[in-house]
Backbone as a printed PyTorch tensor [residue, N CA C, xyz], in Angstrom:
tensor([[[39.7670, 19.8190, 35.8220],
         [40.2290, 21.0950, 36.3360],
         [39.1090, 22.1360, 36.2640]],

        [[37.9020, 21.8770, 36.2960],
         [36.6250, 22.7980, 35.8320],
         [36.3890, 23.6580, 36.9440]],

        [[37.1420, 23.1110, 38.5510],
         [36.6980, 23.8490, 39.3120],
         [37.8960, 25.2920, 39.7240]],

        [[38.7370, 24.6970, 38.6530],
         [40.0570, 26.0510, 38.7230],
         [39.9260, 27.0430, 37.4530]],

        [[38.6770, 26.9770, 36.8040],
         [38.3970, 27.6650, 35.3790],
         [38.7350, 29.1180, 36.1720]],

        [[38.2040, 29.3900, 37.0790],
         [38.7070, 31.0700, 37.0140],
         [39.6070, 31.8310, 37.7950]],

        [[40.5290, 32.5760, 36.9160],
         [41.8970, 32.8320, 37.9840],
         [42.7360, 32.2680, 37.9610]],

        [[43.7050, 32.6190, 39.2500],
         [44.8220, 31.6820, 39.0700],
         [44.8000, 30.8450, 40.2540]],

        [[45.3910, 29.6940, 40.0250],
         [45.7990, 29.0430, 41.4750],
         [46.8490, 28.1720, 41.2670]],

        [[47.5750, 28.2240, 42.5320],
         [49.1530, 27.9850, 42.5860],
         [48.6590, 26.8040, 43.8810]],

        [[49.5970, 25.1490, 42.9100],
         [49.8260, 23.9870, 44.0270],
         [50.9880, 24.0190, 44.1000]],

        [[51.4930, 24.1620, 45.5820],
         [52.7990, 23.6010, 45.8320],
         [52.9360, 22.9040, 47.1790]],

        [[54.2350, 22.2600, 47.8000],
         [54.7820, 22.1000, 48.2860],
         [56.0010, 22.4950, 48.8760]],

        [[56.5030, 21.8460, 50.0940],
         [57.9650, 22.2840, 50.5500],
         [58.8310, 21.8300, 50.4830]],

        [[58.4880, 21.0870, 48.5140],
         [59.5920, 20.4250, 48.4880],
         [61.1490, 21.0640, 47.8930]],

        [[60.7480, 22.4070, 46.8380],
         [61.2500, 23.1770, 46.7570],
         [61.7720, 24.5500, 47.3390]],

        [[62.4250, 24.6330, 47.7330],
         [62.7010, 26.1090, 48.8190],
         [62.5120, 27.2410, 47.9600]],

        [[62.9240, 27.6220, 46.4590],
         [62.4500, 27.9680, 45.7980],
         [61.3310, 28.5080, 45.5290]],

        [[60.2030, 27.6160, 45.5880],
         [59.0120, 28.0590, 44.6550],
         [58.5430, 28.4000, 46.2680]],

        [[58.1800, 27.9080, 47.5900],
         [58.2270, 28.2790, 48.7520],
         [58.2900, 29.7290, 49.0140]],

        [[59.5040, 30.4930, 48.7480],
         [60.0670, 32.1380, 48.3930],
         [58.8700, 32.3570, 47.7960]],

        [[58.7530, 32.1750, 46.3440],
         [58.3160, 32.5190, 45.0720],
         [56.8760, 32.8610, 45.7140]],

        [[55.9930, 31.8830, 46.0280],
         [54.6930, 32.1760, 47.0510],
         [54.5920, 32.6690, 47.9820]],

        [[55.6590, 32.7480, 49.0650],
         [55.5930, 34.0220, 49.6850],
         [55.5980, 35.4460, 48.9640]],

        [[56.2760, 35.3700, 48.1770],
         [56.4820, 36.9940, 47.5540],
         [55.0410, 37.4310, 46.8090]],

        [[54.4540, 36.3260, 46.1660],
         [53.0460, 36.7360, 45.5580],
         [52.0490, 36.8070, 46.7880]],

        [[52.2090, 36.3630, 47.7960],
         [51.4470, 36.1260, 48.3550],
         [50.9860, 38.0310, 49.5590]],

        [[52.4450, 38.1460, 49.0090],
         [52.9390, 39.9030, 49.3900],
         [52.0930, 40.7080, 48.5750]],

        [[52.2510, 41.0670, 47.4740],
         [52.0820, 41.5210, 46.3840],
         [50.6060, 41.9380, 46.0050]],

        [[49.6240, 43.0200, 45.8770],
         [48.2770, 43.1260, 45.7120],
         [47.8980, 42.3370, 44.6930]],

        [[48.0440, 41.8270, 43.3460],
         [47.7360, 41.5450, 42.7010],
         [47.5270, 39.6530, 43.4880]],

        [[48.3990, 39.6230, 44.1280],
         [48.4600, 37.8690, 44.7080],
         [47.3600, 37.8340, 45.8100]],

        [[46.3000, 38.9020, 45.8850],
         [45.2080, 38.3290, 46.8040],
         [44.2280, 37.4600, 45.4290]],

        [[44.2870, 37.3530, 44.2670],
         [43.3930, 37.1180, 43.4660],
         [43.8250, 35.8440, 43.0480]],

        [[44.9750, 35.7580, 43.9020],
         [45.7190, 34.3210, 43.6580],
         [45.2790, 33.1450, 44.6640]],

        [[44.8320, 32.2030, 44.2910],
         [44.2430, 30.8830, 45.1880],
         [45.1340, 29.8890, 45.3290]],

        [[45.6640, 30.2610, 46.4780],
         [46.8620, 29.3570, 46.9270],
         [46.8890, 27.9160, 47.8940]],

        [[46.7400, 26.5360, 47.2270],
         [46.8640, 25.6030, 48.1050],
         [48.1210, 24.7130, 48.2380]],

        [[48.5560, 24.5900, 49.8400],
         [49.5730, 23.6490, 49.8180],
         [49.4140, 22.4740, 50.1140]],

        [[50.5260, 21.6480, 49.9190],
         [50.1810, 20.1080, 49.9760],
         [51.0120, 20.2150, 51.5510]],

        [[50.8310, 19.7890, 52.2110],
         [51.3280, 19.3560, 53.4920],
         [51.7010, 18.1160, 53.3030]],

        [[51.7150, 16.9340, 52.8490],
         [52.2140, 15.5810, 52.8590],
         [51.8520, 14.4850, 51.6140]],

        [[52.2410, 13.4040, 51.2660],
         [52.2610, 13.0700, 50.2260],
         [50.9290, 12.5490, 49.7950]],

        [[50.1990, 12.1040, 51.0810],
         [48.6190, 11.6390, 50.3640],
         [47.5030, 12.9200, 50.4380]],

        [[47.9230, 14.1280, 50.7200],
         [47.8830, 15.1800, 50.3800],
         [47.9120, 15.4690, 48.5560]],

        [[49.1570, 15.4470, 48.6600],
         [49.4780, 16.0880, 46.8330],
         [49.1550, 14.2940, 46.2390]],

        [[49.1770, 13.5680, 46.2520],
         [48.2200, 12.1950, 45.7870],
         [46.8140, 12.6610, 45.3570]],

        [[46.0840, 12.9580, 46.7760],
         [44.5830, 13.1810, 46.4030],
         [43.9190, 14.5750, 45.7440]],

        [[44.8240, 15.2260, 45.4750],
         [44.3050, 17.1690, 45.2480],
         [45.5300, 17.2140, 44.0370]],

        [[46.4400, 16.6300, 43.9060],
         [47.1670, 17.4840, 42.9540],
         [46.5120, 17.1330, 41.3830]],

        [[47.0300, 18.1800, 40.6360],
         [46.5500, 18.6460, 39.2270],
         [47.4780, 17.6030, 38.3300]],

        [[49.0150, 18.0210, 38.5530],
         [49.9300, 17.8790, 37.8280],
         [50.6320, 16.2130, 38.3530]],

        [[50.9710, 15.6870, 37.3790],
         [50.9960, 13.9710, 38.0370],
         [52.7970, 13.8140, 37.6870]],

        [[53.3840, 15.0570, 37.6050],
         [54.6630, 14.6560, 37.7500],
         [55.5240, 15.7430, 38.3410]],

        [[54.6660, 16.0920, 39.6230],
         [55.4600, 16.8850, 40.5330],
         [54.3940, 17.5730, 41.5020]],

        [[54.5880, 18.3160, 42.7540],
         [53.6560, 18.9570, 43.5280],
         [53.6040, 20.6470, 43.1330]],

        [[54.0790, 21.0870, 42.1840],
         [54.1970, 22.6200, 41.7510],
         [53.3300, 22.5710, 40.5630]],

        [[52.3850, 23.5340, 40.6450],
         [52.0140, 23.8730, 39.2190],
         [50.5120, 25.3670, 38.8230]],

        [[51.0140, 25.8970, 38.1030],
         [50.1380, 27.1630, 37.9460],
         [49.1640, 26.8650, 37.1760]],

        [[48.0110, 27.0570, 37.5530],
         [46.6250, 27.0110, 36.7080],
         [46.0020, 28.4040, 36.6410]],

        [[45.8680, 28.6060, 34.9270],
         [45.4210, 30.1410, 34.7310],
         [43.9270, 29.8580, 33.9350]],

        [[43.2580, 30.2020, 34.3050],
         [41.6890, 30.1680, 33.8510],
         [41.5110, 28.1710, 33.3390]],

        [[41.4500, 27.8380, 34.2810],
         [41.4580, 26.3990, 34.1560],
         [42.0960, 25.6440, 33.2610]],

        [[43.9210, 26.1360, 32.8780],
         [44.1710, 26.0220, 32.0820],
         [45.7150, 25.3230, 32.9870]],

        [[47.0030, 24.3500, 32.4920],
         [48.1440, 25.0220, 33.2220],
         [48.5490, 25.5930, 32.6260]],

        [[49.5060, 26.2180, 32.9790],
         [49.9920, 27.6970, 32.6910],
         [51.5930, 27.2050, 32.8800]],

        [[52.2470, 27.2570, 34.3100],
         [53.3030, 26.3100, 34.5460],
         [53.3740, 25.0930, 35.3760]],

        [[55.0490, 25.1300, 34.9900],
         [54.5620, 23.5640, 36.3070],
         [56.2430, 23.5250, 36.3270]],

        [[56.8730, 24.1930, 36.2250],
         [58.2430, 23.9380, 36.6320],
         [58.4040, 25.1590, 37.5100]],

        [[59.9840, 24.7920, 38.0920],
         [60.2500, 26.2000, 38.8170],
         [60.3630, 27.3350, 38.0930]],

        [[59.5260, 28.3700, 38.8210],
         [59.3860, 29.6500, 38.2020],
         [60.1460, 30.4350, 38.4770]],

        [[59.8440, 31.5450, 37.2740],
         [60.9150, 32.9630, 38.2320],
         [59.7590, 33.6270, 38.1140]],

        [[60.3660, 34.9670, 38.6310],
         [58.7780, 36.3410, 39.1050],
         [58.4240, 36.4160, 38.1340]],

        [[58.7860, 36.9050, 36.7710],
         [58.5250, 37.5830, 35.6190],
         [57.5050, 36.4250, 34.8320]],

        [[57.8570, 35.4450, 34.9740],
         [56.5930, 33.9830, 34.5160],
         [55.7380, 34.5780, 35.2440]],

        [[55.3280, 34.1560, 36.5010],
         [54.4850, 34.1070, 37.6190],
         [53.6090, 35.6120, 37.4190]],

        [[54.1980, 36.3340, 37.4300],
         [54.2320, 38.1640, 36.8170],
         [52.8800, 38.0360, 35.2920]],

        [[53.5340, 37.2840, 34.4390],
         [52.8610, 36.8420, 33.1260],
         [51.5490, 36.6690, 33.3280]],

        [[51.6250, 35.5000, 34.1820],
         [49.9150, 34.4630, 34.3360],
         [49.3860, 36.0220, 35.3740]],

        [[49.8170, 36.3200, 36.1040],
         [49.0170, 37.1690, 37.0850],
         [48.3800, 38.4690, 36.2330]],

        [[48.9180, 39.0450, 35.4630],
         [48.4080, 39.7640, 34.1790],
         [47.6820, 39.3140, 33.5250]],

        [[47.1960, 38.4910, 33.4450],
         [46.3980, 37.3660, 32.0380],
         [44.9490, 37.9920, 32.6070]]])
């Protein structure tokens, strides 16, 4: 994960409708331009790029994870403050 050491960056997918919202709304938000957002479009997609090996969602805060389940704002809110 050495190349996610700085900042945050958010993997997801559409597999959740949920976390989907959740990245749109940061993606609103001034503080969410500092946010590095990649999606997986398909499964050998999140195969070859994903972080987290037991799901396509997950927050990395200074090359660290941070989360990896479904979030609410006030988590997401947390890491973006860090």
């Amino acid at each position: 994960m050495k190349e996610y050491e700085l900042g945050v960056t958010i993997f997801y997918s559409d597999q959740c409708p949920y976390v989907v919202d959740l990245v749109d709304e940061i993606k609103d938000k001034p503080k969410g331009s500092k946010v590095k957002i990649i999606k997986f479009e398909n499964c050998k997609d999140a195969q070859e790029n994903g972080v987290y090996p037991y799901g396509t969602y997950c927050v990395i805060c200074n090359g660290e994870r941070s989360l990896y389940q479904h979030t609410l704002k006030k988590q997401i809110q947390s890491v973006l403050d860090k």
